[in-house]
N, C-alpha and C positions, 0 to 999 in steps of 0.2 A: 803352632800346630792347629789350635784353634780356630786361629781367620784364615788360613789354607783350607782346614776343611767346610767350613763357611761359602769360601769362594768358591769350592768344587762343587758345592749343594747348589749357589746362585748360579753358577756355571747350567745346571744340570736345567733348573730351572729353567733359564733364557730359552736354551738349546729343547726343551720340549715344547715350549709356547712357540717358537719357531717351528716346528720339525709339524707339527697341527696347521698352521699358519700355510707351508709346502704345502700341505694336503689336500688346505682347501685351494691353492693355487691348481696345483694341475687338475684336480674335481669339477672347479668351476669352468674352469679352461675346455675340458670335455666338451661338458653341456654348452659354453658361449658357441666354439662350430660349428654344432647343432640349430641354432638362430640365423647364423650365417650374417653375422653384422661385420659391417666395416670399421675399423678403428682408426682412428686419427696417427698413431702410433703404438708401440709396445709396452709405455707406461699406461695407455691408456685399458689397453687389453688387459696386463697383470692387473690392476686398481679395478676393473671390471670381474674376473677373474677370479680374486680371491673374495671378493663381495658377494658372488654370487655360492662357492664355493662354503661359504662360512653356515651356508643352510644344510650341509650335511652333516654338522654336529648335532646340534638335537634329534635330527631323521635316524643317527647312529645311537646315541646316546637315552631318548625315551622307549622306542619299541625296546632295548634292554631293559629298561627298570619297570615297564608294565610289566614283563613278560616274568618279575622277578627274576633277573637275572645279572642283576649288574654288581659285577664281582670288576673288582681291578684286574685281575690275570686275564680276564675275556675281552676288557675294552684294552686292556693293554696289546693283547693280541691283533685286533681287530684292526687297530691303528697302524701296527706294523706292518700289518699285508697292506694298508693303501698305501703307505709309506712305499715300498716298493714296487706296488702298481703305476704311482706316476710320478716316483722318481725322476726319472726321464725326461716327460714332457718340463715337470716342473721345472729341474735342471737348464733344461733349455732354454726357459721363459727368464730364471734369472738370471743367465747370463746374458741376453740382449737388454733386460734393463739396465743391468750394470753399464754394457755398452754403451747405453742410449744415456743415460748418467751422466756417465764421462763427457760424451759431445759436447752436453746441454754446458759443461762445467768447461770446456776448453774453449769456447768462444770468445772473441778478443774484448766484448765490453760490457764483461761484467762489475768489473773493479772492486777495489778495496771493501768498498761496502758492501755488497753483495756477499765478500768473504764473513764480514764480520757477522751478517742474518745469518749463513748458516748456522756458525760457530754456534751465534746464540742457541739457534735450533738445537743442535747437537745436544749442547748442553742443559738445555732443559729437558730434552728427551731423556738427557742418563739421570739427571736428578731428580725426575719420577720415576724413573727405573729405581735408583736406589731406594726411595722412601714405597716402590712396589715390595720389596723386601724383608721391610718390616714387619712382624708378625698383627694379623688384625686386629684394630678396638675399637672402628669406629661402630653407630649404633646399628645402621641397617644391615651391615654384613653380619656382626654377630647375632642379631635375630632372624633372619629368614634367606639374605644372598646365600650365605656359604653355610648357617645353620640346617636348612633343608634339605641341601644337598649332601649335605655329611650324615642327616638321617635315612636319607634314602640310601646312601651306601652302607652304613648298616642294617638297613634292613633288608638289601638287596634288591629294592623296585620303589618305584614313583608312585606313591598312594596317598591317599585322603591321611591329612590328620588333622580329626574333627576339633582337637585343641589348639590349636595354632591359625592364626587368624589368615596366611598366607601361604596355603599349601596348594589353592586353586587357583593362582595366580597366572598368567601365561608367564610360562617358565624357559623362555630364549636361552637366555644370557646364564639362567642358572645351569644350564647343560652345560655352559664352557666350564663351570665353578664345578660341575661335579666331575666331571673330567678332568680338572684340573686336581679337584682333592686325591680321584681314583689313581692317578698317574702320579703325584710329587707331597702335594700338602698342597696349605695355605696361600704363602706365596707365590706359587707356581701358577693359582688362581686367580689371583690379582692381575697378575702381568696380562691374562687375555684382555682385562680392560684397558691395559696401557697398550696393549697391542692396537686394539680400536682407535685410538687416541691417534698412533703414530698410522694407521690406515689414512682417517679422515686428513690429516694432514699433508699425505703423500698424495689423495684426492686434490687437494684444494691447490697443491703445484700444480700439478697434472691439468688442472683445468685452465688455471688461469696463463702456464706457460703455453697451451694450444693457442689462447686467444690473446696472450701481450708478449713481451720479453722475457728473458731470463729474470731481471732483478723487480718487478713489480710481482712473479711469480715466488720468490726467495722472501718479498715482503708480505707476502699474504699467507706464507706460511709460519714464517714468524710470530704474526700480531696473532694469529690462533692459536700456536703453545704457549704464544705470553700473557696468554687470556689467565687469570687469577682461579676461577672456576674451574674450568680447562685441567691446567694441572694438578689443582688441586683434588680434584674426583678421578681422575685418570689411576692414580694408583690404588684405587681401593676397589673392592670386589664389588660396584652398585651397577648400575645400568644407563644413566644418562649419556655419558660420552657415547656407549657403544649406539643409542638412540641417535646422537648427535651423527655416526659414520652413517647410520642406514639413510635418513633424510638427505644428506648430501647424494649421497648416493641415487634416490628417488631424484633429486634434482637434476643434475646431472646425465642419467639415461633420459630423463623426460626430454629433455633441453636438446643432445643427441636426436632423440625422436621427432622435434620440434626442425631438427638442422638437417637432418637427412631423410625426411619421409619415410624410415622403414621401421614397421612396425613391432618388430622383434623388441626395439627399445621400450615400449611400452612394455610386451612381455616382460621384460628383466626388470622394467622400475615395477610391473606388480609382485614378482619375486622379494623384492626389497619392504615391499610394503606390506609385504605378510609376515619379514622378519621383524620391520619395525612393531607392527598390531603384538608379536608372538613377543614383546619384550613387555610395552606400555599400552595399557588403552590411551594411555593422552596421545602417541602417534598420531591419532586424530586429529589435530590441533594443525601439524604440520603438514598433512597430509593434503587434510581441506585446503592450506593455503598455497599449498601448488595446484591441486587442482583449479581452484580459483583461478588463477594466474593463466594457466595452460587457457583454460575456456577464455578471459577477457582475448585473449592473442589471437586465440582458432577460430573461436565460434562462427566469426563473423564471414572468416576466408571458407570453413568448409566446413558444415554442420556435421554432415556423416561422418570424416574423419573424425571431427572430436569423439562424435557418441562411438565411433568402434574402439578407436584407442580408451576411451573410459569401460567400457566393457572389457576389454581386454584385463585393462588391470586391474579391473572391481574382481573376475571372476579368478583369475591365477592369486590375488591377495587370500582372499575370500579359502580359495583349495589351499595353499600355504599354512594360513595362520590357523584354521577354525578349528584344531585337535583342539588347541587351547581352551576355548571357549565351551566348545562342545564338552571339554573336562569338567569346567563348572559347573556349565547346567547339568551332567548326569549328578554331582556333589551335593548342587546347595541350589540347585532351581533358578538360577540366574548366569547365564555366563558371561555377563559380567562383573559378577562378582569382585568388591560388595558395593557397583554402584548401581544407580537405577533398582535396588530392588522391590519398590512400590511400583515399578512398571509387570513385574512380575509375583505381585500380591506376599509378598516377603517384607518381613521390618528385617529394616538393620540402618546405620546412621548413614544417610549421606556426606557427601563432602561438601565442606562450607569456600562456596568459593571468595568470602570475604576472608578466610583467612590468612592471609597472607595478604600486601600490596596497602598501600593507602588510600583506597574508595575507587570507585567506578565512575563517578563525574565527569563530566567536560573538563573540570579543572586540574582534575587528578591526572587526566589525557595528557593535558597541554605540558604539564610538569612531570609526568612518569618519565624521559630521561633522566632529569636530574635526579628523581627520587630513585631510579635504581642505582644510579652509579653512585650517590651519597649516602644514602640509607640504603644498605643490601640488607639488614637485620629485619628491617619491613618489609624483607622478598625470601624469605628465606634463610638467612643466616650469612654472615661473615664468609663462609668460606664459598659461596657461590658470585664471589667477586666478579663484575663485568671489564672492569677498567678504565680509569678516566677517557681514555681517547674515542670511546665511545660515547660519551655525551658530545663531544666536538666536533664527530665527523658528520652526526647524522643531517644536521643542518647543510652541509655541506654541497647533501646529494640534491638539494633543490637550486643550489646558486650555480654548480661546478659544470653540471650535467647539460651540457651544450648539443653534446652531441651522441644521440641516444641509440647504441647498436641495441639489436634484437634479444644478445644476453643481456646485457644490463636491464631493460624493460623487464625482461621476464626475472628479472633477479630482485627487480624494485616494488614489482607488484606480489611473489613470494613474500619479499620480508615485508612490506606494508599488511600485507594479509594477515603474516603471523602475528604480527604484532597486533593487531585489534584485534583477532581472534584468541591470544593470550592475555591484554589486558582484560576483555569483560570473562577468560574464565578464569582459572587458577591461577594467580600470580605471583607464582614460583618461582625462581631466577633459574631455578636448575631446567625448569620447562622449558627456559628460553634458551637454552643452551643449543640445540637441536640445529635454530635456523643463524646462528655465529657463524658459520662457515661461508655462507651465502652475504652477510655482514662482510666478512673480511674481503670477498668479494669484490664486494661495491667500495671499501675501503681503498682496494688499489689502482680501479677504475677512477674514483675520485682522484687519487692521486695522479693519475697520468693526466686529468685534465687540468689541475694543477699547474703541475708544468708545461703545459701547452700555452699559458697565457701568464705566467708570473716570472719575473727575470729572473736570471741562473740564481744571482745572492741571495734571493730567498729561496729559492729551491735549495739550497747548499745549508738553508739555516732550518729548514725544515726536513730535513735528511737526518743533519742531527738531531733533531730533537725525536725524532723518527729511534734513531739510535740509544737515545739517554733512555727515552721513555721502555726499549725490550729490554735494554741492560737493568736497568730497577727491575723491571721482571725477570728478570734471572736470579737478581739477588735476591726476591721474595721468592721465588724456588728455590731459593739454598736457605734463605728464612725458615723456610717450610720444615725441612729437612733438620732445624737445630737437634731437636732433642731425639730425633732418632737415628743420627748419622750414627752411633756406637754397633748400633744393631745391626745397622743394616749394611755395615763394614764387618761386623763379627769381632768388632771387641768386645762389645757385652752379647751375652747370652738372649737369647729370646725370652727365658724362665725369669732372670732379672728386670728385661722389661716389663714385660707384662707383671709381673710384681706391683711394680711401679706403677703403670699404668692402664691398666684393666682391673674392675672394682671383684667381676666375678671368678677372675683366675684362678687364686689363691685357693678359692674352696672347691669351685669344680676340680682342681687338684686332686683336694683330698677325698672329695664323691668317688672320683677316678680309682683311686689307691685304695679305700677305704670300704665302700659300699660293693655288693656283689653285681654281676654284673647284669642279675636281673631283677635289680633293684627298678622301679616305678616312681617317680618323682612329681609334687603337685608341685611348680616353682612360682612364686611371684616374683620375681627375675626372670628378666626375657631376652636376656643374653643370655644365651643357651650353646655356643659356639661349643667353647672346651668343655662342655660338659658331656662325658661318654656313654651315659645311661639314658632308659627311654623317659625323658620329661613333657608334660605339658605345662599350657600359662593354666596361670592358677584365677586369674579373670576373668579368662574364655569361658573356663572351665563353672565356674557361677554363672557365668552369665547364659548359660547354655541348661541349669539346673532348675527346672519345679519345685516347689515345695521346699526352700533353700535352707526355710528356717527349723522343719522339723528331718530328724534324721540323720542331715547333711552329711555329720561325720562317720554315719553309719555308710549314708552312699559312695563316700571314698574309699572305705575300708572295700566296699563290695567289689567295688570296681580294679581292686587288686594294688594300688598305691602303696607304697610300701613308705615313703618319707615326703614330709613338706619342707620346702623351701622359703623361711619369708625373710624379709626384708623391713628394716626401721625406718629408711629416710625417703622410700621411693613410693612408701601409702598413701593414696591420696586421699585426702578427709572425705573428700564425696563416694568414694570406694565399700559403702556400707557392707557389703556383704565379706569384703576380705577385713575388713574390721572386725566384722561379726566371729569370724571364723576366727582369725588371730584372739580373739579373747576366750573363747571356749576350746583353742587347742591350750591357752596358758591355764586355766582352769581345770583340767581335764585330768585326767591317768592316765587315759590312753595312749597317752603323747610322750615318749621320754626324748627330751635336746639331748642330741649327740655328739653335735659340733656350733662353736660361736665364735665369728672370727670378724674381723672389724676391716674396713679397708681405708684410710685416712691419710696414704702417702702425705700430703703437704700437712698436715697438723690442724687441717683448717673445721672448727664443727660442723660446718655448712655443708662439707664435701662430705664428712664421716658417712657411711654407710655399714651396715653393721646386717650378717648374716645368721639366722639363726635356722638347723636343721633339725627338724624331727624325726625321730620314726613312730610309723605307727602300731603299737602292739595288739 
């Protein structure tokens, strides 16, 4: 009874993140008429369509939460009536993809391997699906993806919270996450990222079957779910993948714009590019290196064109995205917040672009393939995997590339662009996630030239290995998946995992059950997800305070704080001031511990973390 009711929650789930998904289908579909563009076909409209489309969730979802009024029964409502406003058109759009599907699938040479990429496809798609299921623990959803948006649902609007280091953020993607919490929970929010995932992917056939065959198009959508990073960020509530749809997307329209002279296409890639800015400022990074690209190809044929299509898209970005910003600077005097703020006479830390990557040198250059694909932990971490075949192909594109069509150029000069404009700045693996799809690209255009001049037996031995190399990634997608397949099948409970595996669970539990519900929380803990009361970080919170040393405990009392949250294993020695505090609330009277709970699942001291609450009398 249990995994039935399970299934009918994951049921409900899918069926909502779809039934959104419609929405922005036939939304978008509206407005693309309106441009009056030609499409190559009907996948290429739907991929067009619901990208464009995907920009009436935050236009729906923020004017609610300024306006204080974002109650789940009003956006639930809200949804419903578009849901039946383009029922219809959408109805219609996916039954000719389906059609158009099928075609593309009954032609006579596809063959065996072709079956087998999908297969894989398939099957990674549902094994991020499952581990989407999973109840959250990674670090950034539980401090600010889905924590923010779960406070702004109760508080009923999207407002400044001067304790929280990321409540000015431009907040795209967290409009899916708050829609997703207002409408099912958790889970239900994840999946819009898986959803973006299986967008970009559905992009990158779409393009490359316009311009090759069926089976170089089934391989290039492959080696992009088999990307390690790929699916590994796909199920959890962050933003990079959905980053990774809109880029493709800016490429794509441009490249259109590029192939058919009409300028509507710039319009819609600047659409995209105000959803990209409304997610990340690093969008920049990719943005510049199309436009680069676009000028090296145009400049020279037709100087006006270029400068109008760059206006074009500078001014519809610019109208798109700038609530975001414009939210900043009314907040904290910078909109963009919190970088560049010495450009705007504000201290706060910039970002160190040495942190991450192995140097900036020529030498560093000439080795940054190898170093990413062997060292990811000096890019970011383990789970931002590239994949070996990506250190082997890139060479490739200077020996293979014989004969150079107008995408491929514009596709070589993109990624070469991003790529130096990524190594000298932040070198993050997950940054580089963005321009992979344009990667897998040129991955199957290499391939076709490949076979153009190597005998069948080697073609036949590099197919499979073509094969061996997405099957291991399938089985590190089901690697992935070890320890949470219970949960996310419904044999173990959510309550038991999280148990197990989230350090804060257990006690925001008992905050939850325990504490009133207008209890005030200073926390040094900034996993703040399951916890139901209104908290701040308790770092901000110093770091934001005058006079820290006299008072201080006076000024939390004032400020209406009713308990503190600290922690033993997460202080860091240089943290003087939550030091300071921690010895004078152990000191004190004021302070009586109410609750001390330990969280140590493996046994290990190193892992122990140990929670102690006060209240303040």
């Amino acid at each position: 009874m249990v995994m039935l009711e399970h299934l009918l929650s994951s049921f409900a789930d899918l069926f909502t993140v779809l039934c959104v998904f419609f929405i922005c289908l036939g939304s978008g579909n509206i407005l693309l008429k309106m441009l009056k563009l030609e499409f190559s076909n009907i996948k290429e409209e739907c991929l067009f369509s619901v990208g464009l489309g995907l920009g009436f969730i935050p236009l729906i979802i923020l004017p609610l939460g300024l306006a204080h009024v974002l109650y789940p029964l009003l956006i639930f409502s809200i949804f419903l009536f578009l849901f039946f406003c383009v029922v219809k058109r959408s109805g219609v759009l996916c039954r000719e993809l389906v059609e158009a599907l099928r075609k593309d699938w009954q032609i006579s040479d596809r063959g065996i391997l072709s079956s087998l990429f999908v297969a894989a496809s398939i099957l990674i798609v549902y094994l991020v699906y499952l581990k989407s299921l999973t109840p959250p623990i990674d670090n950034d959803p539980l401090i600010y993806h889905l924590e923010l948006p779960k406070r702004f649902l109760l508080n009923h609007s999207i407002e400044f919270l001067p304790y929280t280091a990321n409540s000015v953020f431009p907040f795209f993607m967290e409009m899916f996450y708050t829609l997703g919490l207002a409408l099912r929970g958790p889970e239900c929010a994840q999946l819009f990222h898986w959803g973006f995932g299986v967008i970009t992917a559905f992009g990158i056939y779409t393009l490359v079957k316009n311009e090759l065959k069926l089976f170089p198009s089934l391989l290039a959508t492959a080696l992009f779910l088999s990307i390690p990073g790929i699916f590994h960020q796909m199920p959890t509530a962050n933003n990079d993948v959905a980053m990774t749809c809109f880029l493709f997307l800016i490429f794509y329209a441009v490249w259109r714009g590029i192939e058919s002279k009409n300028m509507g296409w710039y319009l819609l890639a600047g659409c995209f590019v105000g959803y990209g800015f409304g997610i990340k400022l690093i969008m920049a990074i990719g943005v510049l290196s199309i436009a680069m690209a676009y000028g090296l190809i145009s400049l020279k044929a037709n100087k006006l064109r270029f400068l109008k299509s760059f206006c074009v898209v500078f001014i519809i970005a610019l109208l798109v995205s700038c609530v975001w910003y414009i939210r900043a600077y009314i907040y904290t005097g910078n909109p963009f917040f919190p970088y560049f703020s010495s450009w705007f006479g504000l201290e706060s830390s910039s970002y160190d672009l040495a942190k991450h990557g192995m140097g900036k040198g020529w030498v560093a250059f000439v080795l940054l393939p190898w170093n990413m694909i062997m060292h990811p932990n000096q890019f970011g971490g383990m789970g931002n995997q590239l994949g070996p075949i990506f250190l082997l192909i890139i060479p490739c594109f200077l020996v293979f590339f014989r004969k150079m069509t107008p995408l491929v150029r514009f596709a070589l000069l993109v990624f070469f662009s991003y790529w130096g404009l990524w190594f000298f700045g932040p070198q993050n693996l997950r940054f580089f996630f963005p321009v992979l799809p344009v990667l897998c690209l040129l991955m199957v255009y290499t391939y076709q030239e490949i076979e153009e001049i190597v005998p069948i037996f080697f073609i036949n031995i590099l197919r499979i290995l073509l094969l061996i190399y997405i099957g291991v990634c399938v089985l590190f997608a089901a690697y992935f998946l070890k320890s949470d397949w219970k949960v996310a099948l419904g044999v173990e409970s959510s309550v038991e995992y999280l148990n197990q595996n989230e350090r804060s669970y257990e006690m925001a539990q008992w905050i939850n059950q325990e504490l009133p519900e207008d209890a005030k929380i200073l926390s040094q803990e900034v996993k703040l997800f399951y916890v139901d009361r209104n908290t701040d970080r308790l770092k901000i919170y110093l770091s934001k305070k005058q006079n820290r040393e006299k008072g201080l405990i006076q000024q939390i009392k004032l400020e209406g704080y009713t308990h503190i949250l600290l922690l033993s294993n997460i202080l860091s020695k240089t943290d003087e001031e939550a030091s300071s505090l921690q010895s004078q609330i152990l000191n004190s009277s004021v302070f009586n511990e109410v609750k001390q709970i330990t969280f140590n699942p493996s046994e290990n001291p190193k892992n122990k973390t140990q929670y102690r609450l006060y209240e303040i009398l």
